[in-house]
C-alpha positions as CSV (number, residue, x, y, z in Angstrom):
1,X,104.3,-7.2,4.0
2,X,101.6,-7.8,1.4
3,X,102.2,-10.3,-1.6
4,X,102.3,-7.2,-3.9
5,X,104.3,-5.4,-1.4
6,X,106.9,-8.6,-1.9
7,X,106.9,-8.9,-5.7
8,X,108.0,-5.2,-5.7
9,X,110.9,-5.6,-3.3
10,X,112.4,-8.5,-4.9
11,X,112.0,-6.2,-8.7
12,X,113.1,-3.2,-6.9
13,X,116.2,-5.2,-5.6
14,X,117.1,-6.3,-9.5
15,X,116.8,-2.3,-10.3
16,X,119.3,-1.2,-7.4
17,X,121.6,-4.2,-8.9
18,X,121.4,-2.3,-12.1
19,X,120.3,-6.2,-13.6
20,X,117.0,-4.1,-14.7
21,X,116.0,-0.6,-16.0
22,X,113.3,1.5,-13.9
23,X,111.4,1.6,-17.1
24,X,111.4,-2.6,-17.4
25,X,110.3,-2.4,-13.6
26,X,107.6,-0.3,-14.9
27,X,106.2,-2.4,-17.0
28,X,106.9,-6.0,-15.0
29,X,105.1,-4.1,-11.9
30,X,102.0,-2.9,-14.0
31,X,103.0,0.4,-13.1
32,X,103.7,4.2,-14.9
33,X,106.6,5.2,-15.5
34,X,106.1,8.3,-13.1
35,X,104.4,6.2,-10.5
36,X,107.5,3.3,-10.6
37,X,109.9,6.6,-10.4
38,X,108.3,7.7,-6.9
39,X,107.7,3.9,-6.0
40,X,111.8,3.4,-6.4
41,X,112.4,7.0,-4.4
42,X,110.7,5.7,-1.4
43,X,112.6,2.2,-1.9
44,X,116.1,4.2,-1.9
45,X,114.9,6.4,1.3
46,X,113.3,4.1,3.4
47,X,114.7,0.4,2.5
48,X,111.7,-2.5,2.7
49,X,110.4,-0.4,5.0
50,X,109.0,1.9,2.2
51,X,107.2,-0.7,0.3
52,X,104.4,-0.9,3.2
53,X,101.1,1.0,2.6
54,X,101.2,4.0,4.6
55,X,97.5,3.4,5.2
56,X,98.4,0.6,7.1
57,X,98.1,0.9,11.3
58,X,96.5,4.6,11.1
59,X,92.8,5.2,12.1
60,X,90.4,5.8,9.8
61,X,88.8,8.8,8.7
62,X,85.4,7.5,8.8
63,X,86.0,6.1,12.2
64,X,83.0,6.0,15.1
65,X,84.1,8.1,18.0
66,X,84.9,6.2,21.1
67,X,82.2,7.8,23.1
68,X,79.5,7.0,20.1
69,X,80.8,3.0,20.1
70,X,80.6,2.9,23.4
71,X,77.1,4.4,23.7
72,X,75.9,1.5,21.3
73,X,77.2,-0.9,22.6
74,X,75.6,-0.1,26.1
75,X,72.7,0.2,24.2
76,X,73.1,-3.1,22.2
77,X,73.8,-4.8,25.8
78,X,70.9,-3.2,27.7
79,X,67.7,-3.7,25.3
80,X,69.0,-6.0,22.3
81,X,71.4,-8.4,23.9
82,X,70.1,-11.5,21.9
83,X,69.4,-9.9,18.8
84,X,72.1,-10.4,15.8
85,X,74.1,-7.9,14.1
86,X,72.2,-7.1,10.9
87,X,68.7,-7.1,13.6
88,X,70.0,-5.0,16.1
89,X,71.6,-2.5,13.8
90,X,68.1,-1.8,12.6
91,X,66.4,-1.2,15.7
92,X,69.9,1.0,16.9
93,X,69.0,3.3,13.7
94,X,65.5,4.1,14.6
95,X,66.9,4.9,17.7
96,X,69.2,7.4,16.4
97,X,72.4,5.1,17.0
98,X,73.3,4.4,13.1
99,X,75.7,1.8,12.3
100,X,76.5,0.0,9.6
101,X,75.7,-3.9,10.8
102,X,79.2,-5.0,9.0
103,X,80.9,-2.2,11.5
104,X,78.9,-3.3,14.9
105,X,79.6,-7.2,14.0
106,X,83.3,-6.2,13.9
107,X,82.9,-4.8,17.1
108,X,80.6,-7.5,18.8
109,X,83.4,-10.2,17.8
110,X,86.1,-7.6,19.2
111,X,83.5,-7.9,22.9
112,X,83.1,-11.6,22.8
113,X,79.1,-11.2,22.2
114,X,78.7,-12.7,18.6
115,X,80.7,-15.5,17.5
116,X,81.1,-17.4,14.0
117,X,78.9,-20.1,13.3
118,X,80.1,-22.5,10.6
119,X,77.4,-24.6,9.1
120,X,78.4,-28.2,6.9
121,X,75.9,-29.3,5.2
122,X,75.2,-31.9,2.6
123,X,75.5,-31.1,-1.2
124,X,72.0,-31.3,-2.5
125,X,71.0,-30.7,-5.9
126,X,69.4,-26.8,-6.7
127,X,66.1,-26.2,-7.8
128,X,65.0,-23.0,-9.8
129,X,62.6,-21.0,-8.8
130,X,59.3,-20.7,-10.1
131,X,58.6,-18.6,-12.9
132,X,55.3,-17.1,-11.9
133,X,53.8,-15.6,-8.6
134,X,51.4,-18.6,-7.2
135,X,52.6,-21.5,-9.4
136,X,54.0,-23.0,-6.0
137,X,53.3,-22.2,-2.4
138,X,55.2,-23.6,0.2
139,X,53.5,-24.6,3.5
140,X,54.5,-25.4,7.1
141,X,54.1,-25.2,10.4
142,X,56.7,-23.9,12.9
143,X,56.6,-24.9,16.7
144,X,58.1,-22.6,18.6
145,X,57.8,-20.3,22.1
146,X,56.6,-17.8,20.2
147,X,56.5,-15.4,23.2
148,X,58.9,-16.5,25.6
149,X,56.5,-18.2,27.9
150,X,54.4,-15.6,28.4
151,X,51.8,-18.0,27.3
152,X,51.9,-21.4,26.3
153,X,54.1,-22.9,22.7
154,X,52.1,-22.1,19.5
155,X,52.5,-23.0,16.2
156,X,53.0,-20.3,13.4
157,X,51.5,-22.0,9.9
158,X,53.6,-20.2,7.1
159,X,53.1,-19.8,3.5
160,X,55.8,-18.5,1.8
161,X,55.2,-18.3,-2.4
162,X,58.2,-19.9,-4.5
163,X,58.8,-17.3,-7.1
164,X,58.0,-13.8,-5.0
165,X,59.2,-14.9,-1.5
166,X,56.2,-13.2,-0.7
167,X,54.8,-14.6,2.8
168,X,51.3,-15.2,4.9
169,X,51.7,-16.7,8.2
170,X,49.0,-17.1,11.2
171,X,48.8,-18.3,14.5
172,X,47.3,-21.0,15.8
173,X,47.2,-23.3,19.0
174,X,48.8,-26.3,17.5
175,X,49.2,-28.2,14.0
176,X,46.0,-29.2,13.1
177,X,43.6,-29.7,10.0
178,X,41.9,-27.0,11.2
179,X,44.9,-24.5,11.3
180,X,46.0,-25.4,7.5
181,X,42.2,-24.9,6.9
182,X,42.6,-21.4,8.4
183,X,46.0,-20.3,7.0
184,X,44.8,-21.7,3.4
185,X,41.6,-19.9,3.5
186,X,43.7,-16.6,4.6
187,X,46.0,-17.1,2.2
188,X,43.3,-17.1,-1.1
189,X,41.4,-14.2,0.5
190,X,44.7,-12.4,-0.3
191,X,46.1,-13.9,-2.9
192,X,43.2,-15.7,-4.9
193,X,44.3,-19.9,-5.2
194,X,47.8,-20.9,-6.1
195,X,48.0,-23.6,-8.2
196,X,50.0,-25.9,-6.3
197,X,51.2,-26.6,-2.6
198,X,54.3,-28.0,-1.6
199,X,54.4,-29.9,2.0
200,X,55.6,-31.9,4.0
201,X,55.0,-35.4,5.1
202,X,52.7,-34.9,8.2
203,X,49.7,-37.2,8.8
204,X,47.4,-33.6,7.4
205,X,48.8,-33.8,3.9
206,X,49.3,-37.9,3.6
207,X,47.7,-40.9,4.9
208,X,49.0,-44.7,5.3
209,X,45.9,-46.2,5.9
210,X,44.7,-48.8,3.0
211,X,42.6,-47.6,0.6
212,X,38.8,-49.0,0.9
213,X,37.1,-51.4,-1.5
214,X,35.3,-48.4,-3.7
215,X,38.8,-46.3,-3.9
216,X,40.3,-49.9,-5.0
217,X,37.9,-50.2,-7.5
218,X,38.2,-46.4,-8.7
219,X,41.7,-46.8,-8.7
220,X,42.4,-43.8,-6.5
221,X,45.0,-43.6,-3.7
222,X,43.0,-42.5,0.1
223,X,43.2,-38.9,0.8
224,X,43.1,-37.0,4.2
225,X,40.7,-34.2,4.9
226,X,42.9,-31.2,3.6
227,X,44.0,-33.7,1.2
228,X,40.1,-34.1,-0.6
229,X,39.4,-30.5,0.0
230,X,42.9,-29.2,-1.9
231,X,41.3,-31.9,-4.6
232,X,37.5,-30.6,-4.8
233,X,39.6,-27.0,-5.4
234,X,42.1,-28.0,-8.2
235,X,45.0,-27.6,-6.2
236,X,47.9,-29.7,-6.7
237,X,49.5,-31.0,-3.4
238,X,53.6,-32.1,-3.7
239,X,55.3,-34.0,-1.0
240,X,58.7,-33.3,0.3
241,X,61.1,-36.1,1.0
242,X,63.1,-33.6,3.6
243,X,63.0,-30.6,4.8
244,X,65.7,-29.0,2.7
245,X,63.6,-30.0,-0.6
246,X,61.1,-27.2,1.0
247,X,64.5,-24.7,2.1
248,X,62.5,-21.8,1.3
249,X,59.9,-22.2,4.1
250,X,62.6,-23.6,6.2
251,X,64.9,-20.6,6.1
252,X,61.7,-18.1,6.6
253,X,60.8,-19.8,9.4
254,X,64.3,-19.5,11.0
255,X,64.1,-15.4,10.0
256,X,60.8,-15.8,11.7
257,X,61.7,-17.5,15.4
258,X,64.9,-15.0,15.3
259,X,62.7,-11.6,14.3
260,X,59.0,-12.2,15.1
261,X,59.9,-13.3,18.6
262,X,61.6,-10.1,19.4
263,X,59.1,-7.9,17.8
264,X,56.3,-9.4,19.2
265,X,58.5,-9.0,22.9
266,X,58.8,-5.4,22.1
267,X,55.2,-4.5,20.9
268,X,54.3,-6.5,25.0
269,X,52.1,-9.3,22.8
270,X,51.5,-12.2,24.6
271,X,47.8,-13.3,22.8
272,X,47.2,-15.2,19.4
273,X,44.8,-12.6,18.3
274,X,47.3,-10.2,19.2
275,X,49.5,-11.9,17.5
276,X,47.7,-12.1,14.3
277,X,46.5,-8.6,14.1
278,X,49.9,-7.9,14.3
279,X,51.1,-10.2,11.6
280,X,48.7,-8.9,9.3
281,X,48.6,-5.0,9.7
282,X,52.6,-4.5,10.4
283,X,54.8,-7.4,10.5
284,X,53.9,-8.9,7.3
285,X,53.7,-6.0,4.5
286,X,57.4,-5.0,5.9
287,X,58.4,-8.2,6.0
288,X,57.0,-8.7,2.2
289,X,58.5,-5.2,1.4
290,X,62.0,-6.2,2.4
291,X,62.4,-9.4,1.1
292,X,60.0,-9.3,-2.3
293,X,61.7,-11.4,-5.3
294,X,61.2,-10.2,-8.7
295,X,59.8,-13.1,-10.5
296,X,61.2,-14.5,-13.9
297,X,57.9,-13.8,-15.6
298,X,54.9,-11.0,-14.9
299,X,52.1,-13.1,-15.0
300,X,50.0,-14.2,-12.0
301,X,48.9,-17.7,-11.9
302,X,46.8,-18.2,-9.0
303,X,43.1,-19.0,-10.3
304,X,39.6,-17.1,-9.3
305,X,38.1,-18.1,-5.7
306,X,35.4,-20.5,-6.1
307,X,32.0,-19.2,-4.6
308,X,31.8,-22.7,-2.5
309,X,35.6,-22.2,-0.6
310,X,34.1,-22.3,2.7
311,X,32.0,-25.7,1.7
312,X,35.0,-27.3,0.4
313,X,37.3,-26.0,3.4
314,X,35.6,-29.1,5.8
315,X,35.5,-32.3,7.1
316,X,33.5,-35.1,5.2
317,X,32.5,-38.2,6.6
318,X,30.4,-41.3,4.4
319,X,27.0,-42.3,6.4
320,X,24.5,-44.5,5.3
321,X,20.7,-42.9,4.8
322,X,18.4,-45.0,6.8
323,X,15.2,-46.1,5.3
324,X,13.6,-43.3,7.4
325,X,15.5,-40.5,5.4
326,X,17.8,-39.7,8.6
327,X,21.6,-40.1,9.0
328,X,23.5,-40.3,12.2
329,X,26.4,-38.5,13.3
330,X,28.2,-38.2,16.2
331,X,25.5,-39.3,18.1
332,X,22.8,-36.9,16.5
333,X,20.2,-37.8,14.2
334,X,20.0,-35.6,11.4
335,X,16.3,-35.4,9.3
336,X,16.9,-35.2,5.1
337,X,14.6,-32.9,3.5
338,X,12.0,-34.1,1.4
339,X,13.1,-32.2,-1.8
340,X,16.0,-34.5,-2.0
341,X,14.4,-37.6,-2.3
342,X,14.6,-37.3,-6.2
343,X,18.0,-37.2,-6.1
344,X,17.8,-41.0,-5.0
345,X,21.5,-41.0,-3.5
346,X,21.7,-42.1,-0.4
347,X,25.4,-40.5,1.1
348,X,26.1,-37.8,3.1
349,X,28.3,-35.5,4.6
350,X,29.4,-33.2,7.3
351,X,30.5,-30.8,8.8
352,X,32.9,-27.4,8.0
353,X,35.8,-27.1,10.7
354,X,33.5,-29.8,12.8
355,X,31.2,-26.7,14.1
356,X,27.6,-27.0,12.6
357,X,26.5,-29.7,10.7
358,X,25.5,-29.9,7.0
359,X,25.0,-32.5,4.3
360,X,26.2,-33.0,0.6
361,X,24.7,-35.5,-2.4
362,X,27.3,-36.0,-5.1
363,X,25.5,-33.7,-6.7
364,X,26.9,-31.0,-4.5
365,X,23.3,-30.2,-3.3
366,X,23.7,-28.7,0.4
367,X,20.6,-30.3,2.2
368,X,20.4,-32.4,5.4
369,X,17.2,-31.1,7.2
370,X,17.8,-28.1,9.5
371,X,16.3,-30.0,12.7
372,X,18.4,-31.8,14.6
373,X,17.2,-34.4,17.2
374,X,18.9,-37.4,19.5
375,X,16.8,-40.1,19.1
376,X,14.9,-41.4,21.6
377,X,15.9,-44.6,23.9
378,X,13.1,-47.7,24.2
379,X,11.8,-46.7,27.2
380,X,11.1,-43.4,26.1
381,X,9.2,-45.0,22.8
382,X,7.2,-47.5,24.9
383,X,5.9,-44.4,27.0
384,X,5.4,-42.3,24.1
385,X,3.2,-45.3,22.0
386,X,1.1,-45.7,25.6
387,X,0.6,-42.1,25.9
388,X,-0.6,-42.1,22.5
389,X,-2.6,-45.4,22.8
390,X,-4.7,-43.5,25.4
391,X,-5.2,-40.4,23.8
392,X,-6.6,-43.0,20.7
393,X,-9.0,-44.8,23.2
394,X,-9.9,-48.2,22.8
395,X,-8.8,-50.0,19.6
396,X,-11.6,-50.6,17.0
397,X,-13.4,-54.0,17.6
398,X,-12.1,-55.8,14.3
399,X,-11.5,-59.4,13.5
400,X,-7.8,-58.9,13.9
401,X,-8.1,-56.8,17.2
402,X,-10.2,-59.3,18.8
403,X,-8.1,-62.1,18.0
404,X,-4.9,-60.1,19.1
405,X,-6.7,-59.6,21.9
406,X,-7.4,-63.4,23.0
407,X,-3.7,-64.3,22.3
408,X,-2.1,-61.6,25.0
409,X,-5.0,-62.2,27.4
410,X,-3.8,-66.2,27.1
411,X,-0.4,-65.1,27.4
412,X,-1.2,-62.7,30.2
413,X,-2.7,-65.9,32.5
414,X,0.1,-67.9,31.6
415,X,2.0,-65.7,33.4
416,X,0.2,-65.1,36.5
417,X,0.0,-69.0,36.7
418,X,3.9,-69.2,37.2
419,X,6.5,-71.1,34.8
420,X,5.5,-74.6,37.4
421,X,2.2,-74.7,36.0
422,X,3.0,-73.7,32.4
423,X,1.8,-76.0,29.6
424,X,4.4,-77.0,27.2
425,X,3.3,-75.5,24.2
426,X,3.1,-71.8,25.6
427,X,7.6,-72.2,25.2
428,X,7.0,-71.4,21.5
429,X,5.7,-68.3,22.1
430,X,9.1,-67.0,22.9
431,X,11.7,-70.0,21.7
432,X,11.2,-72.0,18.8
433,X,12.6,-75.7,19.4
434,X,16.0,-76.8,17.8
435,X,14.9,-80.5,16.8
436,X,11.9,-82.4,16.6
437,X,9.9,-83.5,19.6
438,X,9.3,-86.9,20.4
439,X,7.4,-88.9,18.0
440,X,7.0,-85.5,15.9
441,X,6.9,-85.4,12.5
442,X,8.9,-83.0,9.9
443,X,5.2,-81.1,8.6
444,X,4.1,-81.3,12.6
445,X,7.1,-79.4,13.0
446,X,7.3,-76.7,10.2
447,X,3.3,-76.1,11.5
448,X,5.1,-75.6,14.9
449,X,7.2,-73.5,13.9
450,X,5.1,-71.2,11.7
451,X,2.2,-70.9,15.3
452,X,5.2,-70.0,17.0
453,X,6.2,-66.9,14.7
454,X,2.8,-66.0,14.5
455,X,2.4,-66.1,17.9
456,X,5.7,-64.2,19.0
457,X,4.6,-61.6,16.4
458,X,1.5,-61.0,17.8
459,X,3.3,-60.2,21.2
460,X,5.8,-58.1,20.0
């Protein structure tokens, strides 16, 4: 018996003692008088045994017929045998096998096929939502065998908004700067730019290397790549200390691994562009459909797309201009235009997602010189100037030629002679002395010293 079934028995029991009136019964029981009348006949016909719900032990009217439970359930075991309750009550009904999810859960447990998972957690603190769609965007990646190793692990890079629960995700190969560049950049072509992200504490978002002597002096803290680029935009970048702080992602990305895996094994996916096309012309807009939040306020606070996002959206690097206008990267030589000399700033930049190279002044001015070269190795230089030097002909017989002349044709039969039969002297020509020679005075030697420059320049 019920607790209600009890406190009437033990009120009915003071009536048949005549210690109470039907009508006081009534009342104590929360019951008409015409109802605690028929209450009491049962009571007088039936002992305790009248109190029970009559309810109780039948069959329902709305219940499934045996042959329609067991042809779900065959069903659920055959094509849907990892898939939850709520999941696989969906897919049943587009099937023609309706069920509530509440009903085939029931009968799951009843199977042995779906158990109760109790989760303790931690108390933590709540955090409102935001108020308006794109004042917060939560970002993560989410390793996972996407397809059940029909290829090899992915990583899914979702963006899930804080106020709409409205969600962007896209594939990639693995957790890179590249792949937050790409789901960012997907993300604003959608949405326009949110005003904020929230992330995690991955080497993308947050460095620990020690700021350099210029961000000392400017009194800024180092930034990563996605780090300076969220800054050249305007969008604020928050840290979370743990992954519940950023639940919201969290939990989608859970919905995701359970759902996206199975859909993606039903539609026979096995590709990232697959993948992606699917995401963005099926998966997603039900997915957003289902699970939209009606923010607090209507306003939408994500700001206009700058014309320069796929400029900002790269990888910067500091390089020093040489004195010949050219800057070197990765072991390329890169020629500055001419226009830019005016600008008289001599940094530079490079590279969007590390695939072509191009430059940037602090003046934003796009501009290292479309030609790109290697530059060439000694040997190549020394052939080059003697392939020149004969297409000139014969040097012009000036003073200086003539006595630059003398000094390598000296030089030249001092080596054929041998270093035996070399004259002491002809050493300072390549080495200048450390001391003073014998008997030599301090002017002899700064004299020395000055031939011996003059004549090492003269051969070089």
């Amino acid at each position: 018996m019920s607790l209600k079934e009890r406190n009437r028995m033990g009120v009915l029991k003071q009536v048949k003692a005549k210690l109470l009136s039907l009508v006081a019964a009534g009342k104590l029981l929360r019951l008409s008088y015409r109802q605690a009348k028929r209450v009491w006949q049962r009571y007088r016909d039936k002992g305790d045994k009248g109190l029970i719900h009559r309810g109780r032990g039948r069959v329902g009217n709305r219940r499934k017929a045996a042959t329609i439970r067991a042809r779900i359930l065959a069903r659920y075991k055959e094509r849907y045998p990892d898939f939850g309750p709520t999941l696989a009550a969906e897919h049943l009904g587009r099937e023609g096998l309706k069920v509530d999810h509440e009903t085939l859960r029931q009968w799951l447990l009843a199977k042995g096929w779906w158990t109760i998972q109790r989760r303790r957690q931690k108390h933590r603190q709540w955090r409102e939502r935001k108020a308006c769609f794109g004042e917060l965007v939560q970002m993560d990646g989410s390793h996972h065998d996407w397809f059940e190793g029909r290829r090899e692990r992915a990583v899914l890079m979702v963006m899930i908004d804080d106020a709409t629960n409205r969600t962007y995700a896209r594939f990639s190969e693995q957790e890179t700067t590249r792949a937050a560049y790409d789901a960012f950049e997907g993300y604003v072509r959608r949405h326009k730019m949110p005003v904020g992200l929230y992330v995690d504490r991955d080497s993308i978002y947050r460095t620990d290397r020690e700021p350099t002597v210029a961000e000392q002096l400017a009194g800024q803290e180092p930034l990563t790549q996605f780090g300076r680029a969220m800054k050249g935009l305007g969008v604020a970048i928050e840290l979370a200390y743990s992954p519940q702080a950023k639940g919201r992602v969290e939990r989608r990305n859970g919905l995701l691994q359970d759902r996206l895996v199975k859909e993606l094994r039903l539609a026979g996916i096995s590709d990232l562009n697959g993948a992606n096309r699917f995401l963005e012309e099926k998966f997603l807009p039900e997915l957003n459909r289902r699970f939209w939040v009606k923010p607090a306020q209507e306003a939408d606070a994500h700001q206009q797309v700058p014309r320069n996002l796929a400029e900002s959206l790269n990888w910067e690097e500091g390089r020093v201009v040489q004195r010949d206008w050219t800057v070197a990267w990765q072991g390329r030589w890169f020629q500055i235009d001419s226009g830019h000399e005016a600008l008289g700033d001599r940094t530079a930049t490079a590279g969007r997602h590390g695939a072509t190279a191009a430059g940037r002044t602090k003046a934003q001015v796009p501009g290292i010189g479309s030609a790109t070269t290697r530059r060439c190795s000694a040997q190549t230089r020394s052939n080059r100037h003697a392939t020149s030097q004969a297409q000139r002909g014969p040097p012009v017989a000036t003073l200086w030629n003539r006595g630059r002349q003398r000094v390598l044709a000296r030089s030249q039969s001092a080596s054929a002679l041998g270093p035996a039969t070399l004259p002491g002297p002809s050493l300072g020509l390549r080495f200048a002395p450390a001391s003073l020679g014998p008997g030599e005075s301090c002017e002899e030697k700064s004299s020395r010293e000055q031939q011996h420059k003059r004549g090492h320049f003269l051969l070089s």
